[in-house]
N, C-alpha and C positions, 0 to 999 in steps of 0.2 A: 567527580562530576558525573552526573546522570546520562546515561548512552541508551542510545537506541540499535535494538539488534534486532534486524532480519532475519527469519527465514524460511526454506521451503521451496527457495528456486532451482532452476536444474533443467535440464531439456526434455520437452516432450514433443511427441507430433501432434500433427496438425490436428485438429479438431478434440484432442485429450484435453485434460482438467492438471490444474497445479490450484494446492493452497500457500497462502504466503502468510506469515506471521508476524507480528512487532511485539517485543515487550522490552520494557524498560527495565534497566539495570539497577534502579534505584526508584524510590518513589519521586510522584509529579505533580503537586497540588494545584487544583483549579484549570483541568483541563480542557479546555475549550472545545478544539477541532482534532480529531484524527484523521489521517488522509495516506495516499498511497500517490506517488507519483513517478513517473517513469522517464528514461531518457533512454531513449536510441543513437545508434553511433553518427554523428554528423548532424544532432537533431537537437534543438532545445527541451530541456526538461518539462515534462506535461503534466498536467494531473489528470490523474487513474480516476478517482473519487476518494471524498471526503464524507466525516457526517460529527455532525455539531452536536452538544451538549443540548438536549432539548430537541429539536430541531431535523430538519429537514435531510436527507442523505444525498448528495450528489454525485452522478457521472459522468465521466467524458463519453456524447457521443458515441462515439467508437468501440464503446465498451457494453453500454446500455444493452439488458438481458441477456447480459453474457458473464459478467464477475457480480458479485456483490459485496460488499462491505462490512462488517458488524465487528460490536466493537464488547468486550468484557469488563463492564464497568470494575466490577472484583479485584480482576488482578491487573487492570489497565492494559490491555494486551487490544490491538486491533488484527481483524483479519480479514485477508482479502482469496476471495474462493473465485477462481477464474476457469471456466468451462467453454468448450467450444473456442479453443486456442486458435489462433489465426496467426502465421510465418510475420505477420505485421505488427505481432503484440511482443517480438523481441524487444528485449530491456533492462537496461538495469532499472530494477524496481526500488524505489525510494520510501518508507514510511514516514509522516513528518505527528508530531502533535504539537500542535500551540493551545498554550496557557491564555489565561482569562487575562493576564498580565501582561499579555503581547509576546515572551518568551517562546521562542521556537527551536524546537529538536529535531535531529535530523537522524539517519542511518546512515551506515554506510552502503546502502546497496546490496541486494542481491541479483545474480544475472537471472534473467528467461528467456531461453532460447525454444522457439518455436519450426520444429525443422524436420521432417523426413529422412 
């Protein structure tokens, strides 16, 4: 079965950069959406941003001119480049892709701790 692996997380301080990674363990055909999504402790699972096959790229918010997303169609790998860290963007960092099919992959998470 096809897995999704994180990585690139790790502690930084405050206002430093972290990049995050996803590649798939196997191939994915007809991939729709890549996206990055986060949960904090105590907090429901969010989305970071996504960016669609064609289409449009989106962010939470909260994030906006600060990560950005892109995605290697090549080797199907998404990454998420996140600058000017903020103690509030702890997280475990989620990658997801969904297929054109409606099938959806997940990670297991990687942490981000943003801390002095």
């Amino acid at each position: 079965q096809v897995q999704l692996v994180e990585s690139g997380g790790g502690l930084v301080q405050p206002g430093g950069s972290l990049t995050l990674s996803c590649a798939a363990s196997g191939r994915i055909f007809s991939i729709y959406s890549m996206g990055w999504y986060r949960q904090a402790p105590g907090k429901q699972r969010e989305l970071v941003a996504t960016l669609t096959s064609g289409g449009p790229t989106n962010y939470a918010d909260s994030v906006k001119g600060r990560f950005t997303i892109s995605r290697d169609n090549g080797k199907n790998t998404v990454t998420l480049q996140m600058n000017s860290l903020k103690p509030e963007d702890t997280a475990v960092y989620y990658c997801s892709y969904l297929t054109t099919g409606a099938s959806a992959y997940w990670g297991q998470g990687t942490q981000v701790t943003v801390s002095s």
